[in-house]
C-alpha positions, 0 to 999 in steps of 0.5 A: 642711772646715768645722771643722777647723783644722790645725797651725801651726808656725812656724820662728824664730830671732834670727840669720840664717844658722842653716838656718832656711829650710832646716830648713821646707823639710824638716819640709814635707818629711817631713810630705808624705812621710808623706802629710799634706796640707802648706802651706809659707809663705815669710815673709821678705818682703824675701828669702826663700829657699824658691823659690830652695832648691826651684828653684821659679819661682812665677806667683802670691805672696802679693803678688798674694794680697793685690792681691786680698784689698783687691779682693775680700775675700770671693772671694779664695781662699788656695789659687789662689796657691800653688806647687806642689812635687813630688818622686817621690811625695811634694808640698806648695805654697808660698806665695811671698814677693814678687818685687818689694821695694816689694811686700814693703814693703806687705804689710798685716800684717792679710791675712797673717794671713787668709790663713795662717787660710784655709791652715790650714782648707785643711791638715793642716800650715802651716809658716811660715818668718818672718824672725829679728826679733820684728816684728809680723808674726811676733808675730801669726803666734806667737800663731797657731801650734801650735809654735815651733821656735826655731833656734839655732847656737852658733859665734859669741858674738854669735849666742848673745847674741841667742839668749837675748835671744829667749828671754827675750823669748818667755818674757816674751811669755808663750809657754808652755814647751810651746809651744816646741821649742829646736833647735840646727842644726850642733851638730858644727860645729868650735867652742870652745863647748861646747852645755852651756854655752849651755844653762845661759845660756839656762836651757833645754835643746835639745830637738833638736841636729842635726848639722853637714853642710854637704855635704849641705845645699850639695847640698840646695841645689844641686839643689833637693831636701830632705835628707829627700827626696834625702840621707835616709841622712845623720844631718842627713836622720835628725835632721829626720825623728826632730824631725818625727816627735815632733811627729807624734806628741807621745806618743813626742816624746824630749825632750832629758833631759840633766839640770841644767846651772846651772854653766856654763863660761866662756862662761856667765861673759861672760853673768852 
């Protein structure tokens, strides 16, 4: 293992509700389903959802990874607090977020951080699921990452708002544009905002839309088994495997080509 590092992508929004969570668990997922060796790590401290999607009831989190950590620096080993998941053939672990909330309270930024760099000289893959605000944590675990997959929606103005104040915010962060991947989740939703509109207010194009199919994500959720595993006829299932494969193989990554949208509705209009 001495040497090598693998890949970090870090999935982040600036609203809550948009499938982020959802969206890990499945590019975990696929990453194991084509037999790379993958870490998902439940970042939402406070609330995080990755156990609860994947009905999974960890003995160790990172709570107790970091109880060690403060004891034992340098004979605490990442990989003994993990969960594993498996369905069928295909598996990956979990590093659980706190049980307690007084114990998400007292995460210390700083092992996080060590402990996300053990994984990934452990892995292929770390896929770290973050909370929707640019804390310092997430800031610290951006700076890390190989990508960021920004998730948006577009149904809600406020929503959008937030949107662009994110990636304004990342670009003046100084985040390179290649670093970035823009990923708009229920693009199909029933809505009165047109996705060219909010392009042109972000000034960037989603580089991957994928469709809206709450049926398959409720039973997803249900039954703790990933779209891309469970439902993997559904176009949601396709989308998320097409996004995964890109970053798989960046050389045949189809980026969104739509052209130039620098006019805009009137949505663009509340924005200007």
């Amino acid at each position: 293992m001495e040497g090598r590092k693998g890949t970090l992508f870090t999935v982040f929004s600036t609203a809550y509700a948009v499938g982020k969570t959802l969206l890990a668990i499945n590019i975990a997922a696929e990453l194991a389903r084509q037999g790379l060796k993958v870490c998902l790590v439940d970042l939402d401290l406070q609330f995080g959802d990755v156990c609860y999607y994947l009905k999974l009831n960890p003995e160790r989190t990172i709570a107790d990874a970091q109880k060690s950590m403060e004891k034992n620096p340098k004979d605490t080993v990442a990989v003994e607090y993990l969960t594993r998941y498996q369905e069928g053939n295909t598996g990956f672990d979990v590093l659980a977020n706190p049980k307690l909330l007084e114990e998400a309270y007292n995460m210390d930024n700083n092992i996080i951080k060590s402990l996300v760099l053990q994984l990934q000289l452990e892995y292929d893959y770390v896929i770290l699921d973050t909370t929707s605000t640019f804390s310092a944590l997430n800031l610290s675990i951006m700076d890390l990452s190989t990508l960021i997959n920004f998730v948006g929606i577009v149904d809600f103005i406020p929503t959008i708002k937030n949107m662009k104040r994110g990636s304004d915010t990342l670009k003046e962060l100084g985040y390179d544009d290649s670093k970035i991947r823009y990923v708009l989740n229920r693009s199909n939703a029933k809505t009165r905002i047109d996705v060219e509109d909010v392009e042109s207010i972000l000034g960037k194009h989603f580089d991957y839309v994928l469709p809206n199919d709450f049926q398959t994500a409720q039973e997803s959720i249900r039954t703790g088994v990933p779209c891309i595993l469970g439902s993997r006829h559904t176009l949601l299932a396709q989308g998320m495997a097409s996004m995964v494969d890109g970053y798989v193989h960046p050389e045949n990554e189809a980026r969104d080509s739509r052209g130039d949208n620098s006019g805009g509705g009137w949505l663009s209009r509340i924005f200007s």
